[in-house]
C-alpha positions as CSV (number, residue, x, y, z in Angstrom):
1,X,0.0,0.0,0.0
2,X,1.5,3.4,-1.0
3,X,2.0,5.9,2.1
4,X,1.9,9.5,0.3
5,X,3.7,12.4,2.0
6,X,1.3,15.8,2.7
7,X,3.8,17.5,0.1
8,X,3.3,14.7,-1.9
9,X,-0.3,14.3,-2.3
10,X,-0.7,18.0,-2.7
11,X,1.9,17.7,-6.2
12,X,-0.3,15.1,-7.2
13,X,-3.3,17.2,-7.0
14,X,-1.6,20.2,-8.9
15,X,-0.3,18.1,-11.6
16,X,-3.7,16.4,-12.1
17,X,-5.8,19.6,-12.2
18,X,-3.2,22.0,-13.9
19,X,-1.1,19.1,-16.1
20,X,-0.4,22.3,-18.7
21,X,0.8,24.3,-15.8
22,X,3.2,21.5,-14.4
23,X,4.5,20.9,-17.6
24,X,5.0,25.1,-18.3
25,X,7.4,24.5,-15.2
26,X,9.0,21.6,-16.4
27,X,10.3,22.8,-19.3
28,X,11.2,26.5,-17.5
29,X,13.2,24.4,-15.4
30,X,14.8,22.7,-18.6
31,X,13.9,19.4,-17.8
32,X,13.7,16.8,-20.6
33,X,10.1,15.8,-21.7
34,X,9.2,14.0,-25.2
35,X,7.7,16.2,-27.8
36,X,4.0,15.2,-27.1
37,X,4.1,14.4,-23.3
38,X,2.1,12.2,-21.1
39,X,0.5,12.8,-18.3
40,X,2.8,9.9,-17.1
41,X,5.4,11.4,-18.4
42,X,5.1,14.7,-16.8
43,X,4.6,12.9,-13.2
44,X,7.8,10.8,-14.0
45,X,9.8,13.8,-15.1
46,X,8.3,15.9,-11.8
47,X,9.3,13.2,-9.5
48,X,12.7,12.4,-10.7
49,X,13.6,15.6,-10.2
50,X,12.0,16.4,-6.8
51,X,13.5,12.6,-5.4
52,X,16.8,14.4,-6.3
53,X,16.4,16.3,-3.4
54,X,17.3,19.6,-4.8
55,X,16.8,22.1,-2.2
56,X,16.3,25.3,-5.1
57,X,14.4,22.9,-7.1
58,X,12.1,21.8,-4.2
59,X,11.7,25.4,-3.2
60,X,11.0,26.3,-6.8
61,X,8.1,23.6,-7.0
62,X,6.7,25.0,-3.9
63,X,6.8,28.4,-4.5
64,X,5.3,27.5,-8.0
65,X,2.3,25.6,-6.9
66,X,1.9,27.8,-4.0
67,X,1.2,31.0,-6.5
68,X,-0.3,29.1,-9.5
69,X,-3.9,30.6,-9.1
70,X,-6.3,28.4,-9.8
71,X,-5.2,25.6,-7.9
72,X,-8.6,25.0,-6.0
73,X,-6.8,23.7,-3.2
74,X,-5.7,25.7,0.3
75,X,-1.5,25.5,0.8
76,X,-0.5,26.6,4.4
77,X,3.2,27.6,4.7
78,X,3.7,24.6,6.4
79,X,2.6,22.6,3.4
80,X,5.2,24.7,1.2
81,X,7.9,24.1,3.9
82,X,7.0,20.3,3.7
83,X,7.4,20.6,-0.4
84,X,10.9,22.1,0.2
85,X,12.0,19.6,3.1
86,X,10.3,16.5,2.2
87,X,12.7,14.0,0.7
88,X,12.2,10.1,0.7
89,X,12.9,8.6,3.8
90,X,16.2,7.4,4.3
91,X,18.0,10.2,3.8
92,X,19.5,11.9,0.7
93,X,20.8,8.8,-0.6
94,X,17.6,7.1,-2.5
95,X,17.9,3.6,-4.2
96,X,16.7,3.8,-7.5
97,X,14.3,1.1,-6.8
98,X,12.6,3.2,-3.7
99,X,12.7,6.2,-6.0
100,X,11.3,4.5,-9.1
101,X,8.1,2.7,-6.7
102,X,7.5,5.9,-5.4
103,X,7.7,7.6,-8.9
104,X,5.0,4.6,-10.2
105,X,2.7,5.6,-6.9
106,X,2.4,8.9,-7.4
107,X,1.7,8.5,-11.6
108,X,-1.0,6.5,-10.2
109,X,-1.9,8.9,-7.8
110,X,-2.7,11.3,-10.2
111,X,-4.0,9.1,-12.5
112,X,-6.6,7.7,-10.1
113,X,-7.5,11.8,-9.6
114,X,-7.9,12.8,-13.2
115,X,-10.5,9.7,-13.4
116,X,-12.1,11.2,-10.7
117,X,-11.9,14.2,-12.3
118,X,-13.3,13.2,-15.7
119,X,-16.4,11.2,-13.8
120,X,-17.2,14.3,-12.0
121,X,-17.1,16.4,-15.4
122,X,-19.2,13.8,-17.1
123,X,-21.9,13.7,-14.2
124,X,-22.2,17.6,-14.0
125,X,-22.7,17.4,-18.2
126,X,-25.6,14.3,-17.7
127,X,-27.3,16.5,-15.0
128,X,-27.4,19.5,-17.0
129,X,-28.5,17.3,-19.9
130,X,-31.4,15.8,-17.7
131,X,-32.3,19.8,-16.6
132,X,-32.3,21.7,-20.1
133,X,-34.4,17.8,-21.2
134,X,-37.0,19.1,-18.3
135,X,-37.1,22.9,-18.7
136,X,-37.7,21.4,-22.6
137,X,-40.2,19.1,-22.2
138,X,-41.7,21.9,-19.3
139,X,-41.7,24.7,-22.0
140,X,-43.6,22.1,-24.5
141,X,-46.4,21.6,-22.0
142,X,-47.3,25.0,-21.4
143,X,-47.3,25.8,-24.9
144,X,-49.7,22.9,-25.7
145,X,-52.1,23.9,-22.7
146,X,-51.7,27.7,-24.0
147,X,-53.0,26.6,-27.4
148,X,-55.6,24.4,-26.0
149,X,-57.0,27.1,-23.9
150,X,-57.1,29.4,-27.1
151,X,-59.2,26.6,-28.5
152,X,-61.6,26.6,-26.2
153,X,-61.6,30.5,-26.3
154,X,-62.2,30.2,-29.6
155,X,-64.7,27.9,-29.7
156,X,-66.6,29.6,-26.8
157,X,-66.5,33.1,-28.8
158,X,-67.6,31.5,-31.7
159,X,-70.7,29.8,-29.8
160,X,-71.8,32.6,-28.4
161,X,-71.6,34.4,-32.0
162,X,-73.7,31.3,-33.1
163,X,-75.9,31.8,-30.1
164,X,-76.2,36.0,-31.0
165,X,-77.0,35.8,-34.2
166,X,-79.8,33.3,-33.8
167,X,-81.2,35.0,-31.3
168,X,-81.1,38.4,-33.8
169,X,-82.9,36.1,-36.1
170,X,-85.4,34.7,-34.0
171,X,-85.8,38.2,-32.7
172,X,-86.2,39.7,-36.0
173,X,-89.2,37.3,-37.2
């Protein structure tokens, strides 16, 4: 079972709602991406760097996702400080094999959150489907009732002209 850090689960968040933004910082920081990235890629490349344990980097990331607007997401400045200071346990030296599980967790991480992300989307489009369907269908009856009232206007005019003008000639003889 994967055990995220808090500095940790908050990248994972960022690079699943703003995988353009991440990727923006990627290459500022001149860090090697293919020419049509994944968002795999992009985690991968994120992680490598940040296992590294890169103090400016670190603080760089931080400082990044801490001002990159519309995050969604509250980061105290003790979530920042744990984005700059978090390193894998065991100390600066990290076996490639540690690094490379933690790298696969996370990509899951945020691959698990962009589903979510994508159900949520395509829930919110269904409802408003199912609303505009009803104001629709809502829109359709009262028309129909307001033509069949007209009808019966009509019809009741058109009696009592029926009605009048016998009456005038029943009147009239």
């Amino acid at each position: 079972m994967m055990s995220q850090s808090a500095a940790e689960k908050i990248i994972n968040r960022f690079i699943a709602k703003n995988p353009e933004m991440t990727l923006e910082f990627l290459e500022s920081e001149n860090i090697a991406l293919p020419n049509q990235p994944t968002l795999d890629d992009i985690t991968k490349s994120l992680y490598e760097k940040y296992f590294e344990n890169d103090k400016a980097f670190n603080t760089r990331l931080g400082e990044f996702i801490a001002n990159g607007g519309n995050i969604g997401f509250v980061i105290t400045a003790s979530i920042i400080i744990a984005v700059v200071g978090v390193g894998v346990s065991g100390g600066v030296a990290v076996a490639k094999f540690n690094k490379d599980k933690k790298i696969a967790e996370n990509q899951s991480e945020v691959d698990k959150l962009r589903i979510q992300m994508t159900t949520q989307a395509q829930l919110d489009a269904e409802r408003s489907k199912i609303v505009a369907s009803s104001i629709s269908d809502y829109k359709k009856s009262l028309q129909e009732q307001s033509s069949q009232r007209r009808k019966t206007a009509i019809i009741f005019v058109a009696g009592i002209a029926v009605v009048g003008i016998v009456a005038a000639i029943i009147l009239r003889k």
